[in-house]
C-alpha positions as CSV (number, residue, x, y, z in Angstrom):
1,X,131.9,-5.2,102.3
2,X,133.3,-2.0,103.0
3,X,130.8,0.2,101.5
4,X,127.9,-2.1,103.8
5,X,129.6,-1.3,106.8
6,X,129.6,2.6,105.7
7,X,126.0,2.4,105.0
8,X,124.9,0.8,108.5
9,X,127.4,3.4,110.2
10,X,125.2,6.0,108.9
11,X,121.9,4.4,109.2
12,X,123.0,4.9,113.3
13,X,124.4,7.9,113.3
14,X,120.5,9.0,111.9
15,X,118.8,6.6,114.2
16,X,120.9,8.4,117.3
17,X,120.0,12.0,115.6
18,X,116.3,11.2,115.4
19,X,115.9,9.5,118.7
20,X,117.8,13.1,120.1
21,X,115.0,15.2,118.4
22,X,112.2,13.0,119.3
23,X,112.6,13.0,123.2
24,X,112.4,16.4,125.5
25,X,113.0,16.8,129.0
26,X,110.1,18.7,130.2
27,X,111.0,20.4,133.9
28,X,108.5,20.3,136.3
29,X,108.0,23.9,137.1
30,X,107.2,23.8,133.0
31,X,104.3,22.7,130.9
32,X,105.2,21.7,127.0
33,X,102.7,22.3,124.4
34,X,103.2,20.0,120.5
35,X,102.6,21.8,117.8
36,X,102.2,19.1,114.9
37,X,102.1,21.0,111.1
38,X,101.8,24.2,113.1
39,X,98.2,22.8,114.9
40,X,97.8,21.7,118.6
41,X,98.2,18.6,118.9
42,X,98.5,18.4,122.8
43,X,100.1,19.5,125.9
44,X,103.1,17.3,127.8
45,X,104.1,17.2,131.4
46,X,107.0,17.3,133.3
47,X,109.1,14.2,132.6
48,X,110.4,12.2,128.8
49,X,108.2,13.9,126.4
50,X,108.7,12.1,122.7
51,X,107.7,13.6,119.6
52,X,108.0,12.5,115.8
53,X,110.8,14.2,114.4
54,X,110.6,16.8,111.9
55,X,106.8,17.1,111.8
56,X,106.3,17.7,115.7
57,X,107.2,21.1,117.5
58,X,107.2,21.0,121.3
59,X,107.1,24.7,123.1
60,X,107.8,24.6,126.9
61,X,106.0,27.2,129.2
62,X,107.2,28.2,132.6
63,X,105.0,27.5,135.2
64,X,106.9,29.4,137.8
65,X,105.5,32.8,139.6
66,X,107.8,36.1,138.0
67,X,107.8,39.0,139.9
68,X,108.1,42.0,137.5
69,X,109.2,45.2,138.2
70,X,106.9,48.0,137.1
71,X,109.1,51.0,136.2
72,X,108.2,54.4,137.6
73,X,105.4,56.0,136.6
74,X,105.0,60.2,136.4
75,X,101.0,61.0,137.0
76,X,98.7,63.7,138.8
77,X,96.4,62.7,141.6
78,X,92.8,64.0,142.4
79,X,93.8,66.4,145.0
80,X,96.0,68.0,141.8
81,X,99.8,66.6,143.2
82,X,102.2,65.5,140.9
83,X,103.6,62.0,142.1
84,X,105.9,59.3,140.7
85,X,105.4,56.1,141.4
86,X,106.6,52.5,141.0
87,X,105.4,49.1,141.8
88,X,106.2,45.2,141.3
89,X,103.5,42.7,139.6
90,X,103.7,39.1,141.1
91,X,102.0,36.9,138.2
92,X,102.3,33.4,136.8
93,X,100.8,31.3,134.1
94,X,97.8,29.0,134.6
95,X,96.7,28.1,131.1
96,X,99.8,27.5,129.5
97,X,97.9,27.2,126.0
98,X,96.3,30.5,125.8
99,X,99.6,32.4,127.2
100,X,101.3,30.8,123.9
101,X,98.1,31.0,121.2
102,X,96.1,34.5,122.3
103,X,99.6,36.4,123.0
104,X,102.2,37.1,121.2
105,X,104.7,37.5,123.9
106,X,102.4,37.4,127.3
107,X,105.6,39.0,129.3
108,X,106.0,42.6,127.6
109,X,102.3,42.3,127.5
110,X,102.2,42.1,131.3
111,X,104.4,45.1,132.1
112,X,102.4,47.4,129.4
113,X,99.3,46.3,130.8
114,X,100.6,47.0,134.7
115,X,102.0,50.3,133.5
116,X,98.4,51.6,131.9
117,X,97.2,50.8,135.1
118,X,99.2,52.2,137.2
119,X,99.2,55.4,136.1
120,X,95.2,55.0,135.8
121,X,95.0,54.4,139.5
122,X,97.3,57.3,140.4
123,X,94.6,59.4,138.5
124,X,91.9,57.8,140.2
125,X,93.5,58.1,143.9
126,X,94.0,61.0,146.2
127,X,97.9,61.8,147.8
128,X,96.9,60.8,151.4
129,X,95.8,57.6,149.9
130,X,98.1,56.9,147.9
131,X,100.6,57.3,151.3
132,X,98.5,55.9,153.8
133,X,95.9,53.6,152.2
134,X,98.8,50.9,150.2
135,X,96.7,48.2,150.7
136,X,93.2,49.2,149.1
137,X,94.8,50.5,146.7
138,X,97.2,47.6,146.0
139,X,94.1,45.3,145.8
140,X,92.2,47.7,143.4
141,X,95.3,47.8,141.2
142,X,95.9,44.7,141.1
143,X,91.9,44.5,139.7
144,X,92.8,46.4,137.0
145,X,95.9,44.2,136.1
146,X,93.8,40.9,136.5
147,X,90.4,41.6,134.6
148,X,91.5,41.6,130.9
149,X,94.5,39.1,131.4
150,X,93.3,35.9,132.7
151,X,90.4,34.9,131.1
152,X,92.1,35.8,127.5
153,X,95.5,35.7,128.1
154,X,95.7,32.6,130.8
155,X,97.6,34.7,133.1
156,X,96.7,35.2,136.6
157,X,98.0,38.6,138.3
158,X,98.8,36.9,142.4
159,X,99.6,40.4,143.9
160,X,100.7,44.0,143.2
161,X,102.5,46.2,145.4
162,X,103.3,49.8,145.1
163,X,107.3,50.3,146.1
164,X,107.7,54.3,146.5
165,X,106.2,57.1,146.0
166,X,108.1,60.4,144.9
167,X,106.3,63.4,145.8
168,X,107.8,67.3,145.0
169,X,110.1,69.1,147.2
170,X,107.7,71.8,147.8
171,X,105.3,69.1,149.2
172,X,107.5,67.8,151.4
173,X,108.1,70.6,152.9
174,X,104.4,71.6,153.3
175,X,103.8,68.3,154.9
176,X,106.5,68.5,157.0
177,X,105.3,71.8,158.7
178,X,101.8,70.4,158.7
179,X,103.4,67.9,161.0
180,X,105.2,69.8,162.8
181,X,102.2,72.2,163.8
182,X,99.8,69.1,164.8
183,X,102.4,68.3,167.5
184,X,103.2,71.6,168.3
185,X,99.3,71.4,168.8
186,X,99.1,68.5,170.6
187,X,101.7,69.8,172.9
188,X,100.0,72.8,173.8
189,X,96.8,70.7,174.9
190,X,99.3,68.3,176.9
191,X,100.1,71.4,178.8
192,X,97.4,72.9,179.0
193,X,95.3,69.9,180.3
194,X,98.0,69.6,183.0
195,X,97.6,73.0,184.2
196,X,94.3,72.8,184.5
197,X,94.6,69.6,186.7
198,X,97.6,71.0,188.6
199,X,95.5,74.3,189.7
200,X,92.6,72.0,190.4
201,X,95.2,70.3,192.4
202,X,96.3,73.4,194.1
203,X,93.0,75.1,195.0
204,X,91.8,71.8,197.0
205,X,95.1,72.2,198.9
206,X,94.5,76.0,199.3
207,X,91.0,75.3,200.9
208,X,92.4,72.7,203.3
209,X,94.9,75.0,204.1
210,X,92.0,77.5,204.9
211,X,90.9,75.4,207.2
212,X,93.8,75.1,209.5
213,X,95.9,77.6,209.4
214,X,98.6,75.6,211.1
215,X,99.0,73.6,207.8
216,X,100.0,76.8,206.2
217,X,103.0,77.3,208.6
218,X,103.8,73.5,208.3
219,X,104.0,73.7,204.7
220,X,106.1,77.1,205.1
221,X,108.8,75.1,207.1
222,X,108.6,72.1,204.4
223,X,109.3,75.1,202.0
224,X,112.3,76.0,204.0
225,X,113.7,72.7,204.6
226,X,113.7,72.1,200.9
227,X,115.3,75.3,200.1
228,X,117.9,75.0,203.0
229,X,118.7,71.6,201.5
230,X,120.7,73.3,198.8
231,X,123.2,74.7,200.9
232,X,122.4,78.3,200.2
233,X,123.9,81.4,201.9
234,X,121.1,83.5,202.0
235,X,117.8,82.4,203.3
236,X,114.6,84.9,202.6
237,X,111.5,83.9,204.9
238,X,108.4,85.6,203.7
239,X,105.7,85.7,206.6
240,X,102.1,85.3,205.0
241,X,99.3,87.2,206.3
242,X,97.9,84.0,207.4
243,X,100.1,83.5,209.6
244,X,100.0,87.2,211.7
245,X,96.1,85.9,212.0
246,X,96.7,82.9,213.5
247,X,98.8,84.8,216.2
248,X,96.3,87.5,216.7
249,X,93.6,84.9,217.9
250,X,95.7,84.1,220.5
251,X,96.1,87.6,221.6
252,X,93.7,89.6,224.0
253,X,92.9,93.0,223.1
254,X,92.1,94.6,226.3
255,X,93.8,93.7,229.8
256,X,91.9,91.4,232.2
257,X,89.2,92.2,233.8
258,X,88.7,95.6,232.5
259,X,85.3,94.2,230.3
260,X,85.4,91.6,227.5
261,X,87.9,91.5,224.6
262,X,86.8,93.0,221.4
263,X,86.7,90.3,218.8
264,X,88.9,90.6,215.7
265,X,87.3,91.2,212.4
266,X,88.5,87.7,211.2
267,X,86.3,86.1,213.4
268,X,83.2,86.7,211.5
269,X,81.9,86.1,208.2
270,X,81.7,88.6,205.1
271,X,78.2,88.5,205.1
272,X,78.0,89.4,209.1
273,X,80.3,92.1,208.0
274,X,78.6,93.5,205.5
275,X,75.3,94.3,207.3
276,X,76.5,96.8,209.4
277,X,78.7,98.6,206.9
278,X,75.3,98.6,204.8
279,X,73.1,100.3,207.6
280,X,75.9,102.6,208.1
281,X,76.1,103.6,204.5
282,X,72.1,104.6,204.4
283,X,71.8,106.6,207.1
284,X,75.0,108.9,206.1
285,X,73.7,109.5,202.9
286,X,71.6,112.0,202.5
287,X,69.7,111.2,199.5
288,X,68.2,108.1,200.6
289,X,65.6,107.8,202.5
290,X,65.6,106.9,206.0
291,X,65.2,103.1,207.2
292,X,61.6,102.6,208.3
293,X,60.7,102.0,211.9
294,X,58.1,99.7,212.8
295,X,54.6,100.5,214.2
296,X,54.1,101.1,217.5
297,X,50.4,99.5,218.2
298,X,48.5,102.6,219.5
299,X,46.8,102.6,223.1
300,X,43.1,102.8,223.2
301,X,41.2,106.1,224.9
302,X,39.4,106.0,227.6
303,X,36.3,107.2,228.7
304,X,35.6,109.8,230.9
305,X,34.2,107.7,233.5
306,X,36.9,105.2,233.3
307,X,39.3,108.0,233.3
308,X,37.9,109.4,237.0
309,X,37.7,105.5,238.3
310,X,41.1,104.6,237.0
311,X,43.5,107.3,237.1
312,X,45.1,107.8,241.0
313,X,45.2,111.3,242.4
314,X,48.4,112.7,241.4
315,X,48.6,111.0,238.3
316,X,49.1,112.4,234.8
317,X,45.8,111.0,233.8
318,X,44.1,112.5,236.8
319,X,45.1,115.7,236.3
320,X,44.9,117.3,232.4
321,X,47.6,120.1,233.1
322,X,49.8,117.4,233.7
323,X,49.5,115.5,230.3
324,X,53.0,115.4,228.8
325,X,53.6,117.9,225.7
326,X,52.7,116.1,222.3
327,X,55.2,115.2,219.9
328,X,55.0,117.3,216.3
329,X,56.0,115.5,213.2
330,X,58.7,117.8,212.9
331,X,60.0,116.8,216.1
332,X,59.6,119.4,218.3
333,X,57.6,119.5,221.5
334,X,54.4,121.3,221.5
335,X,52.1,122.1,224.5
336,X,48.5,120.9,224.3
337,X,46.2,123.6,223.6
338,X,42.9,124.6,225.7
339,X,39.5,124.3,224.1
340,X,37.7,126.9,222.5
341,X,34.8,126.8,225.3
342,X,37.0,127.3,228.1
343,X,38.6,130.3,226.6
């Protein structure tokens, strides 16, 4: 009786041990794969999974998105810099059969694969881009990453972002002084681009000024007002030339009534100016040639008839001796000379 009840105590204790081995707990981030005599025999979901003791295998496979971190990689650009760089690879399984049957251990797979292509892109790339361009060159790396690992492998590469990017002390200190001069240029054409507008500024308001020159002593006092504002003990009042003009309208230059006043030169023009100072000029030199003088239309002669009817007694024309003495080129007076046939 005794040795029945030790032989139905162990018949449970087997029944408990095989009812453990036969049922799983399969999460539900996981997928479980039953391998039965080594061979497929099936995939389980998340949930009581039971399998036959001893001849069935169950495998789970996380489901879940890993985010692994590429370590740094040492490479030289196409612009010939030598970079470092390091990056993380968000991926995650979506064939849970082929990340367990085509690879041995899809993980360390993963990171060699993201490593070969990282420093393959850094090749491929330029600095600047590398720097300024993450994103094109995130998606492009993360190309690389995808092609040969999904379709074989069952893995599916979500993103890829580069971290940091080590450059050389020497080039940091190039691009910082490249920096430094593009401001430094910038800064220049700032100021330069304000002169230009301040003296556009300042020339309107010279030729209003012009204009009146009673604006010129109004802005003079503002001048003086401002400068006076900060309590100085010395004052100096320059008096523009403008200014002794403005007064010398106002003055007569010869006393009343003794003939019109002489006008000031600054009441005419430069070109009104000029004329006279040009006519001058010519006839003191001596090397030029004297101004022309118009022609005198010549007066017609006269019969001798018309002479006798015409001319009064007493007149010049009347009376030959008493034609005036013709004028010789030279300019000297000559004395009209008798005819041979009264001689």
């Amino acid at each position: 009786m005794e040795a029945e009840f030790v032989v139905i105590g162990v018949l449970v204790v087997l029944g408990l041990i095989t009812l453990g081995r036969s049922v799983r707990v399969v999460q539900q981030f996981e997928q479980g794969i039953v391998f039965r005599y080594g061979k497929l025999a099936g995939t389980k979901g998340p949930g009581l999974a039971l399998i036959v003791p001893v001849i069935d295998r169950l495998q789970k496979v996380n489901m879940q998105i890993v985010a692994m971190a590429v370590p740094a990689q040492e490479g030289i650009t196409r612009d010939n810099v030598s970079v470092r760089v390091d990056a993380v690879v968000y991926f995650r399984v979506v064939d849970p059969v082929k990340a367990v049957i085509n690879v041995q251990n899809y993980l360390f797979a993963i990171s060699q694969q993201a490593q070969t292509s990282l420093r393959s892109i850094i090749g491929q790339s330029e600095m600047d881009q590398l720097l300024a361009e993450r994103d094109s060159v995130n998606r492009e790396l993360r190309r690389i990453i995808d092609e040969p690992t999904e379709g074989p492998w069952g893995i599916r590469v979500e993103r890829v972002e580069i971290k940091d990017v080590s450059l050389p002390e020497g080039m940091k200190r190039s691009m910082s002084r490249q920096a430094e001069a593009e401001r430094e240029r910038r800064a220049r054409i700032i100021t330069a681009d304000g002169e230009f507008q301040a003296s556009k500024r300042l020339a309107a308001a010279a030729n209003v000024m012009a204009r009146d020159p009673a604006a010129l002593q109004l802005r003079l006092l503002q001048t003086v007002v401002e400068v006076a504002a900060e309590r100085n003990s010395t004052l100096v009042m320059p008096i523009p030339v403008e200014l002794l003009r403005f007064f010398d309208k106002f003055t007569p230059t010869s006393a009343p009534g003794t003939g019109p006043a002489q006008e000031s030169m600054g009441d005419f023009s430069e070109a009104e100016v000029a004329l006279p100072e040009k006519m001058v000029g010519e006839l003191a030199d001596p090397t030029t040639d004297p101004p022309e003088i118009p022609d005198v239309p010549a007066i017609p002669e006269l019969s001798p008839a018309d002479k006798g009817e015409r001319a009064a007694p007493g007149s010049p024309l009347a009376d030959p001796a008493a034609a005036p003495a013709k004028k010789a080129p030279g300019g000297a007076a000559q004395a009209s000379e008798p005819e041979q046939g009264d001689s």
